[in-house]
C-alpha positions as CSV (number, residue, x, y, z in Angstrom):
1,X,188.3,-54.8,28.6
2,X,189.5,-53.1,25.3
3,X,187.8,-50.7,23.2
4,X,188.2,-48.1,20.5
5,X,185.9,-44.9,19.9
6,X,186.1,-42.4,17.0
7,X,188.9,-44.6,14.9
8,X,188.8,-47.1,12.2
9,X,190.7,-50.0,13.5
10,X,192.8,-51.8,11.1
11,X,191.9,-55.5,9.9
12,X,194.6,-57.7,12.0
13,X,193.3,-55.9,15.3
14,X,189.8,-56.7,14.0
15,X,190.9,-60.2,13.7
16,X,192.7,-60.3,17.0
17,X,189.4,-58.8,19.3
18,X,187.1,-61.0,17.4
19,X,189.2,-64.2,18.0
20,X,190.3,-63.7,21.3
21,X,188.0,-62.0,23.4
22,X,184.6,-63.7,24.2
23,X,182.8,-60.9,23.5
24,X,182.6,-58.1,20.5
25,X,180.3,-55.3,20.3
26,X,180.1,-52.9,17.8
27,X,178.0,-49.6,17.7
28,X,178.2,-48.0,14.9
29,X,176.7,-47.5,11.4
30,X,175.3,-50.4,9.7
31,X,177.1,-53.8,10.2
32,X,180.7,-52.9,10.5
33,X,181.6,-54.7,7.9
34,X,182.8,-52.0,5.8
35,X,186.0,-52.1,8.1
36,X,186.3,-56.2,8.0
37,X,184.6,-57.9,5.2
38,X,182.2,-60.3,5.6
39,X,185.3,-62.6,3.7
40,X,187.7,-61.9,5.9
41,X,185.2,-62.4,9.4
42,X,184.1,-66.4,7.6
43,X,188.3,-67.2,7.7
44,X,188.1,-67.1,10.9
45,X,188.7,-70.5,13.5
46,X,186.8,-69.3,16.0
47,X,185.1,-66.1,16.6
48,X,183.5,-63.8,19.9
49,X,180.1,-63.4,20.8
50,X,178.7,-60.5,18.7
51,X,176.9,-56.9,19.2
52,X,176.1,-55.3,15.7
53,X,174.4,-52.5,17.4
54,X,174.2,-50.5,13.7
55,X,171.6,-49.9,11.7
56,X,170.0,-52.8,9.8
57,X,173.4,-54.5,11.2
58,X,171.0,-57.9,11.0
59,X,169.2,-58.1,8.0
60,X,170.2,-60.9,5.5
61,X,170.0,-60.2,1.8
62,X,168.0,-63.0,0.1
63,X,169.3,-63.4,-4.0
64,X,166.8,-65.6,-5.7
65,X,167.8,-69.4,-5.2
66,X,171.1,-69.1,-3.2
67,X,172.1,-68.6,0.2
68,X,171.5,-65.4,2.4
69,X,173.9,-62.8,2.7
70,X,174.5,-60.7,5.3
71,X,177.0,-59.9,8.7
72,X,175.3,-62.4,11.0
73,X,175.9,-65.3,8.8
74,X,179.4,-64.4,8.5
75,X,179.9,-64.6,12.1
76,X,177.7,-67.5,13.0
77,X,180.7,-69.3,10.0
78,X,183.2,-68.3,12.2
79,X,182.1,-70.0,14.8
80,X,180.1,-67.2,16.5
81,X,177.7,-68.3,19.4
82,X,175.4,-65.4,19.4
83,X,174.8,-62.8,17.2
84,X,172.6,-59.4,18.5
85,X,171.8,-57.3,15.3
86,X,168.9,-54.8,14.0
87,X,166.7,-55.7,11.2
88,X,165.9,-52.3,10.2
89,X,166.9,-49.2,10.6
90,X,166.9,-47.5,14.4
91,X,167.8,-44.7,16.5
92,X,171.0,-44.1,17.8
93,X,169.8,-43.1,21.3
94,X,167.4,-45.6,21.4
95,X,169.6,-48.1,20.5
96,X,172.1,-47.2,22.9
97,X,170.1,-47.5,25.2
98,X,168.5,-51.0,24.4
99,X,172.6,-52.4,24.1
100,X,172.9,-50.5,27.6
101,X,170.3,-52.5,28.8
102,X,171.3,-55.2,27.5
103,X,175.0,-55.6,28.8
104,X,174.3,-54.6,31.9
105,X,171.8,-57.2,32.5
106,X,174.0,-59.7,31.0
107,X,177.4,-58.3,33.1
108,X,175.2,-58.1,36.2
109,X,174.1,-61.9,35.8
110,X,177.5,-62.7,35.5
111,X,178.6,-61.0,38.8
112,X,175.6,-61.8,40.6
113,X,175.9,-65.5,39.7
114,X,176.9,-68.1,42.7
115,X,179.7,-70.4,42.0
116,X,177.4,-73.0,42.1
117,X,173.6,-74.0,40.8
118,X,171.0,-74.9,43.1
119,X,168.9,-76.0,40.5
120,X,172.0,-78.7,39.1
121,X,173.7,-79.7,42.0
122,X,174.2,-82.9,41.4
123,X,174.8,-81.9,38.1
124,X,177.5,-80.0,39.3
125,X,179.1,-82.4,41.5
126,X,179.1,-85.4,39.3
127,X,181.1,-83.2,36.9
128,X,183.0,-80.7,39.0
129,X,182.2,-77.5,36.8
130,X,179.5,-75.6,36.4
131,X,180.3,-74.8,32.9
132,X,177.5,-77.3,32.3
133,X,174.7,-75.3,34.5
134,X,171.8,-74.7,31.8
135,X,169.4,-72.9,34.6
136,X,171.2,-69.3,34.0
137,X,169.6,-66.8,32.1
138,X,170.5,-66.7,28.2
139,X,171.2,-63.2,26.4
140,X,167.7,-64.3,24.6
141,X,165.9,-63.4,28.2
142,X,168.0,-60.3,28.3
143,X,167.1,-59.1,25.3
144,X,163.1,-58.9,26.1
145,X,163.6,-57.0,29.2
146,X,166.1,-54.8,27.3
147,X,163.4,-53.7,24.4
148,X,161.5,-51.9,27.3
149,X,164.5,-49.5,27.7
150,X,163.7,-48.2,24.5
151,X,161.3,-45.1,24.0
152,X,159.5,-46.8,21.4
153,X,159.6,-50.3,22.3
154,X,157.4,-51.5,19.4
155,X,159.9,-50.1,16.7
156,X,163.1,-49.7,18.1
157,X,162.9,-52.3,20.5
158,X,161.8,-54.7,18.1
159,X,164.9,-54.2,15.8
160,X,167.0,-56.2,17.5
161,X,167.1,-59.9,17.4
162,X,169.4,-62.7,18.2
163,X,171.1,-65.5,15.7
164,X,172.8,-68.8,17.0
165,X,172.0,-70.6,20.0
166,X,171.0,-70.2,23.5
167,X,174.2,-68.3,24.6
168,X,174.8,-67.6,28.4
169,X,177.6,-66.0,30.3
170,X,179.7,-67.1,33.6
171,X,183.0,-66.4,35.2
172,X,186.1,-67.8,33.7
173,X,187.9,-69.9,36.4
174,X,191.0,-68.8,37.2
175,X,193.8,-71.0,35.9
């Protein structure tokens, strides 16, 4: 696990954690992308799960006829599963705690999580991985149980919402 507090990180390292870590998450002001442009984050082959824990980090910017702008539609071009970002504006404590909530929950699934599904047995013998497993909680569930974290659940809680699809997370195999 890699992080940075209280510096702007250059572009390349940007680039780097986005495309080779599965997951990025960001708390700070707005989307981020006044340190990589929205530009620069669409060039991308392949691209982490996403956090934008910032204000209005989520909201899309409709321009009459054409296409929506905004930070999670140039992450879900990169090839992006998930995207977590705030429609409006929020808290900072508040929505600390709600991204507390939910990577712990997500982290603790992954921990918790047998090596193999009751649920797809023969699922998972037939193919010998339980990459296939679709019985684990997604971050969507995570998310609901997060908003309750919040001290005003119905505002801040409702903020956040999640573009892509149905994105789970398991232990990488060691290889």
């Amino acid at each position: 696990m890699q992080g940075k507090s209280a510096t702007v990180p250059p572009i390349n390292e940007l680039t780097v954690a986005l495309k080779n870590h599965d997951l990025f998450v960001y708390m700070g002001h707005g989307s981020g992308m006044q340190y990589m442009p929205g530009s620069k984050i669409q060039e991308l082959d392949s691209c982490a799960a996403t956090l934008l824990m910032g204000c209005s980090s989520g909201s899309l910017s409709l321009k009459g006829c054409y296409a929506p702008r905004g930070a999670p539609i140039s992450y879900l071009l990169a090839g992006s599963p998930v995207i977590v970002a705030n429609l409006w504006e929020v808290t900072d404590k508040d929505i600390d705690r709600f991204g507390k909530a939910v990577l712990n929950a997500w982290l603790r699934e992954r921990k918790e999580a047998p090596p193999d599904c009751a649920q797809c047995n023969v699922h998972v013998k037939k193919y010998e991985s339980i990459d296939r497993c679709t019985h684990r909680p997604r971050i969507g569930s995570f998310m609901g149980q997060a908003r309750d974290a919040c001290t005003l659940p119905f505002l801040i809680g409702a903020s956040p919402v999640c573009y892509g699809v149905p994105t789970g997370i398991m232990r990488k195999k060691n290889v």
